[in-house]
C-alpha angles and dihedrals in degrees: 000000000000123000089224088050088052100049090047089072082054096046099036090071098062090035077057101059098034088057095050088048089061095047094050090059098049095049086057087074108048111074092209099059131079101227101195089052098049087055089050096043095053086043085058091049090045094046088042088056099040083055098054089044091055101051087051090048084053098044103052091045093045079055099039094119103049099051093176078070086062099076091052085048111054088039086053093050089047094056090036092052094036092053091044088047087052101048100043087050085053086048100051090039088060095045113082090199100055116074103226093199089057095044081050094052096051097059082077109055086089090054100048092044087045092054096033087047083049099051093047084048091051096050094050098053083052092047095041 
């Protein structure tokens, strides 16, 4: 796998909590919020990510050597993390407490550190 891939799982921990922090903040202001729970809401989208992420990470290095797998297995962790994402958005949508925008913003916490951690990756091979 990439180097940048790998570093994201390291940098997407701190981008977390300094997110929730945020929103937590944020939320301080808004009567109409529970703070605490729109933190907590956008940390279940980010580990949720990180998790899927993960597994996908595992299962193509698990497979590395036999590359015609490759095909049924990315077809299998699209469905897998697709289902899981779903659910977890019903989930969040049925639930009064949780707050669904803020799950759904923190499915892509992975995404924004990966392509800020390529980009960085990317600059410092040009710039060697």
């Amino acid at each position: 796998m990439n180097a940048a891939y790998l570093k994201t799982f390291f940098y997407v921990w701190p981008a977390t909590v300094v997110l929730a922090v945020i929103l937590w903040a944020v939320g301080l202001f808004i009567e109409s919020v529970d703070a605490v729970m729109l933190a907590v809401s956008f940390a279940l989208g980010a580990i949720v990510s990180v998790m899927l992420a993960s597994m996908n990470y595992r299962s193509f290095t698990k497979h590395s050597d036999t590359p015609q797998k490759w095909v049924w297995l990315t077809r299998r962790n699209y469905l897998v993390r697709y289902a899981i994402y779903g659910f977890i958005l019903f989930f969040s949508f049925i639930n009064e407490s949780i707050y669904f925008l803020s799950v759904f913003g923190g499915f892509f916490v992975f995404k924004g550190v990966l392509l800020i951690s390529v980009w960085v990756h990317r600059k410092d091979e040009d710039h060697g």
